[in-house]
C-alpha positions in Angstrom: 75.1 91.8 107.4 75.1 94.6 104.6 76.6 93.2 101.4 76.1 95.5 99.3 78.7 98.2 98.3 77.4 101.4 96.7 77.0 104.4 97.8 73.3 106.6 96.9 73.6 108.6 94.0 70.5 110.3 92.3 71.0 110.2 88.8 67.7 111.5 87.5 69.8 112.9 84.9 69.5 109.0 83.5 65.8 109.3 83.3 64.2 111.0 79.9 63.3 114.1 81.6 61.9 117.2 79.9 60.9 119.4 82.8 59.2 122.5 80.4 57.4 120.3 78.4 55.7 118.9 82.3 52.1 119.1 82.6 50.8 120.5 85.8 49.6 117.6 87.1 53.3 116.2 86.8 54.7 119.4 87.9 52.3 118.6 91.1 53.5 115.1 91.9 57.5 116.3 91.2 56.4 118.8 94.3 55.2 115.9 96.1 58.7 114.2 95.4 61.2 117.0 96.2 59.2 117.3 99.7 59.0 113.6 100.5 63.5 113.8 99.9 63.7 117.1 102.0 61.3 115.2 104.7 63.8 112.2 104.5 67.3 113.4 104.1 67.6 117.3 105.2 65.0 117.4 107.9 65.5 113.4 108.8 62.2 113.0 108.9 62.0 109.5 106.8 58.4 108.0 107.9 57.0 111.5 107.6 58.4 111.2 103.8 56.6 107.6 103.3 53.0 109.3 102.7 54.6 112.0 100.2 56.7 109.9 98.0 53.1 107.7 98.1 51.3 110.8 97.1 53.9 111.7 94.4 53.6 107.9 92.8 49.7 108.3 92.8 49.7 111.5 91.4 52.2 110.7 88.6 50.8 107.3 87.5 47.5 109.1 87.3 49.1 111.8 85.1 51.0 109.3 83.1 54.1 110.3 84.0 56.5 107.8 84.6 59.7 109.3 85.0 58.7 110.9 87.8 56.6 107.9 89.2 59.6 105.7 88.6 61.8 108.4 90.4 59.1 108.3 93.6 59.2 104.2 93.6 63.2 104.7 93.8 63.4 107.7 96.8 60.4 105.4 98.6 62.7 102.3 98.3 66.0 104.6 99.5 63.8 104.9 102.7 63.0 101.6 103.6 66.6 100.7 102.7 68.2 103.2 104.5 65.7 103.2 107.7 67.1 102.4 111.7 65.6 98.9 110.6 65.4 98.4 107.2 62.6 96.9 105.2 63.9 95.3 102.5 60.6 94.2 101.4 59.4 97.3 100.9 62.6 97.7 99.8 62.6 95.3 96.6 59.0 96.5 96.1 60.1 99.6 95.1 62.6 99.6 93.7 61.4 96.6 90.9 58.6 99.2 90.6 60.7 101.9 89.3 63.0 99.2 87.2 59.7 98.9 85.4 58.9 102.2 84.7 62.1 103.5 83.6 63.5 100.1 82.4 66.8 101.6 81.0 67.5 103.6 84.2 71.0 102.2 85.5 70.3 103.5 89.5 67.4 101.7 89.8 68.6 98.3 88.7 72.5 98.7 90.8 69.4 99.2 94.3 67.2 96.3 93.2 70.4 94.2 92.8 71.5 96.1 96.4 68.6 95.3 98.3 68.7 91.3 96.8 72.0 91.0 98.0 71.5 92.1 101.2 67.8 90.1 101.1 71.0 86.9 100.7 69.9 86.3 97.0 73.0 86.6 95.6 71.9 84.7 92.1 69.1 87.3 91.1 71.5 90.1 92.7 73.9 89.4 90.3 71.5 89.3 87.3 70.5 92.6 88.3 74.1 94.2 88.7 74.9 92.9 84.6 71.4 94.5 84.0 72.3 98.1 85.5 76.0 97.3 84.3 74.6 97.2 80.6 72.5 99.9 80.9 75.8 102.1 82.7 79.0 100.5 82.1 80.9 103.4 83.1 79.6 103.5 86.6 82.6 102.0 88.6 80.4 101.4 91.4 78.0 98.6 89.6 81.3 96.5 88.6 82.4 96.6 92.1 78.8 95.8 93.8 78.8 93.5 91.3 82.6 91.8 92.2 81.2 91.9 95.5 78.4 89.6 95.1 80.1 87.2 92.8 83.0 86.7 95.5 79.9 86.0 97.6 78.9 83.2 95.6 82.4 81.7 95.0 83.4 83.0 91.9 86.5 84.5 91.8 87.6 84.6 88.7 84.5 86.6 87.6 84.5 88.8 90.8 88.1 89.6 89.9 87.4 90.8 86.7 84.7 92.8 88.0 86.5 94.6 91.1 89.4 95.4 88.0 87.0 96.7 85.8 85.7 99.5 88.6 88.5 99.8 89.7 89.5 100.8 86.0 86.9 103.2 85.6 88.0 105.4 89.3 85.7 105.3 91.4 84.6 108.3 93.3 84.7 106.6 96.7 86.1 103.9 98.2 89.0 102.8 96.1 90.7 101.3 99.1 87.9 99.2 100.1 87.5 97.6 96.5 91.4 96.8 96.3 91.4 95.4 99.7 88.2 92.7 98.2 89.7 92.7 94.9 93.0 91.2 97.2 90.6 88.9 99.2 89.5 87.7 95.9 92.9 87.0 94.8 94.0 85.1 97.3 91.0 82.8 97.5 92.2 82.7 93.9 95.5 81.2 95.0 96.7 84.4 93.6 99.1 85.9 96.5 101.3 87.4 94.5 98.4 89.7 93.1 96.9 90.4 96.4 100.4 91.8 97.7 100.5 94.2 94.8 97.0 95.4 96.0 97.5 95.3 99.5 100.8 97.7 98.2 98.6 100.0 95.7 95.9 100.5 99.3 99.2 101.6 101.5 100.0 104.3 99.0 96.4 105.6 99.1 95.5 108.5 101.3 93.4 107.2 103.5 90.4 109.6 105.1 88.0 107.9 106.7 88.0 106.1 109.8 86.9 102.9 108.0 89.7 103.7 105.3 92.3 104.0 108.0 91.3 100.3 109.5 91.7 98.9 106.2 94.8 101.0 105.6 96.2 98.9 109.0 94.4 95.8 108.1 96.7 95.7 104.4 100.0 96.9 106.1 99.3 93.2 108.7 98.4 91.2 105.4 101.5 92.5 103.8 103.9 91.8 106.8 102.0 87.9 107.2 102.8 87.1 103.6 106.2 88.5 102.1 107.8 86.4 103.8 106.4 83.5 102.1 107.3 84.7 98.8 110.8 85.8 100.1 111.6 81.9 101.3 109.9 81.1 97.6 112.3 83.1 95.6 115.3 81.4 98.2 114.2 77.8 97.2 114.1 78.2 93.5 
């Protein structure tokens, strides 16, 4: 079971980049790089990408260059992670490798915390989403990945808070998905009332995608189950 939430974005714009001031040898291993994510996601040729993104790390730790090492460890850890069967090993390998590097790099901490989440370490996950949330906090999707885990582990107060926050900050994708957890969240809360007004907010959403649809359906069911409740509430008192 996948429990993370985000969706890949490559945000070397993060990184400390100053591509005229490259030497050649970095130059080289950047080469190495944009062939290794043309192997991987235009061509869909991942393993073939494994031995160039390996290539690009050697040839950019040699040349001291550790932007573009850090950027290699992160495409060679969206590979294993996104493979037919994922290793999430080699996974975590990589991506701690690039956290390293380029310590203040916000993408790189939201994938470790990703791939320990799905790994069922929920503890060190979440200690990695606060580390990419202080290094981004206006990424909506970290506070949502985040809200995620920590209704994993049972806190729903702080998951709340979190799914709000992104939620805040509009996301780019999946805003129904986070208001239909953020309503899960509530009600384990005891909070019904609050996941009604979300499961209302997802109805008047335009849904797109299949998935989006199902949940579209899912909230319209929730909605019908429990207004009745607080209808027969609002009778008694």
């Amino acid at each position: 079971m996948k429990r993370h939430w985000a969706k890949a974005r490559y945000s070397a714009s993060q990184l400390s980049l100053d591509f005229d001031a490259e030497s050649p040898a970095c130059s080289e291993a950047r080469k190495r790089l944009e062939e290794a994510e043309t192997l991987a996601w235009v061509k869909r040729r991942p393993k073939a990408a494994i031995p160039k993104c390996q290539e690009a790390i050697a040839q950019a730790t040699e040349a001291g260059c550790t932007d573009v090492a850090a950027q290699a460890h992160w495409q060679l850890g969206q590979i294993h992670f996104f493979a037919k069967t994922p290793d999430l090993s080699a996974a975590l390998e990589s991506f701690s490798a690039a956290t390293r590097l380029a310590p203040d790099w916000a993408e790189a901490h939201l994938w470790e915390a990703n791939t320990l989440a799905d790994l069922d370490r929920p503890e060190e996950a979440a200690l990695a989403y606060l580390e990419a949330v202080r290094r981004d906090p206006a990424d909506p999707r970290i506070h949502i990945s985040l809200g995620r885990c920590l209704a994993e582990m049972g806190r729903y107060d702080d998951a709340i808070a979190a799914y709000r926050e992104g939620i805040r900050r509009k996301p780019d994708y999946g805003e129904i998905s986070a208001r239909m957890m953020l309503a899960d969240a509530l009600m384990e809360s005891g909070d019904t009332t609050g996941a009604i007004t979300e499961w209302k907010s997802v109805l008047r959403q335009k849904g797109t995608a299949e998935d989006e649809e199902e949940e579209q359906a899912l909230a319209r069911t929730l909605l019908a189950q429990h207004r009745p409740k607080i209808s027969r509430t609002r009778q008694t008192v």
